[in-house]
N, C-alpha and C positions, 0 to 999 in steps of 0.2 A: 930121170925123175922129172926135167921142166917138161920134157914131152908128153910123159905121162898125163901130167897136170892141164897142158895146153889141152892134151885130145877131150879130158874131162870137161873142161872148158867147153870146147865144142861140142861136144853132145850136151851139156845144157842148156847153149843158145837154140839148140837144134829142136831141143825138147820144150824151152820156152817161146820159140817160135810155133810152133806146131800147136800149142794151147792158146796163144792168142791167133791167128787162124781159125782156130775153131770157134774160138767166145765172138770174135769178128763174124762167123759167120751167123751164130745164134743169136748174135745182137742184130746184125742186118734182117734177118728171116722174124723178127717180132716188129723193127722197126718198119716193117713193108705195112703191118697194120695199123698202125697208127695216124691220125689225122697230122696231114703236112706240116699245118702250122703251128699244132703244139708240138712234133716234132723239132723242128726248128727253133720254138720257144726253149725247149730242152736242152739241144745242142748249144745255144746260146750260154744256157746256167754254166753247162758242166764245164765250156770250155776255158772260161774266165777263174785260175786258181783262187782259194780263198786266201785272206789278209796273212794267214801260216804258211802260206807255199803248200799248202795239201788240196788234194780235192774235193772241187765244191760241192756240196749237196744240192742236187736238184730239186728232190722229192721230199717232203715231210708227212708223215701222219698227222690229223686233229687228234690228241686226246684232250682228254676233260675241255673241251672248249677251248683249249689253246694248242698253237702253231707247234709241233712237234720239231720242225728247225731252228726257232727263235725263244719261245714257248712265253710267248706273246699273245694274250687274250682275241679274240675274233671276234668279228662285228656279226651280229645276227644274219646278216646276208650275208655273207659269206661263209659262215656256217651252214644255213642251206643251200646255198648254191652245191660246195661241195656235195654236201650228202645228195643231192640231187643226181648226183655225176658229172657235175660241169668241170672242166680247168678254172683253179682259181690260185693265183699266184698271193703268197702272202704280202702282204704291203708292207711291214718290215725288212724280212729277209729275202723275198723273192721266189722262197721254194713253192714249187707246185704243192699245193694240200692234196691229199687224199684221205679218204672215210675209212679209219683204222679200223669203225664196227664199235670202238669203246664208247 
């Protein structure tokens, strides 16, 4: 029965290896497109855990005029920066904004 259990064991590491391999590889093959430095800006967020030990949000949507990670009001510029397509990091919380389209 521990054998059994062990082999189970190993074929999930086996099978949970093999999916991250793969999302490694689909995250490297999008990360090729993106500009160096907000790359790097990115990596920066994600790899600092948040104040819970979970992890940190990089990215937020704008809805209704406010920060979708903090949901903290936005200054006219930086409301259109965003919608423009710029990188605009929130000055509260630090996540990247993006144009949800709301």
């Amino acid at each position: 029965r521990l054998e059994g259990s062990i082999d189970d064991l190993d074929l999930r590491q086996q099978n949970a290896q093999a999916q991250v391999d793969k999302l490694t590889a689909e995250r490297n093959a999008v990360a090729a497109n993106v500009d160096e430095e907000n790359l790097r800006f990115y990596e920066r967020l994600t790899a600092r855990p948040a104040a819970d030990g979970s992890f940190r949000k990089a990215l937020a949507p704008i809805r209704e005029n406010l920060c979708g990670g903090c949901m903290l009001s936005l200054t006219p510029q930086a409301r259109t920066s965003v919608r423009a397509g710029k990188v605009v990091p929130c000055q509260n919380c630090g996540c990247l904004m993006y144009d949800s389209g709301e």
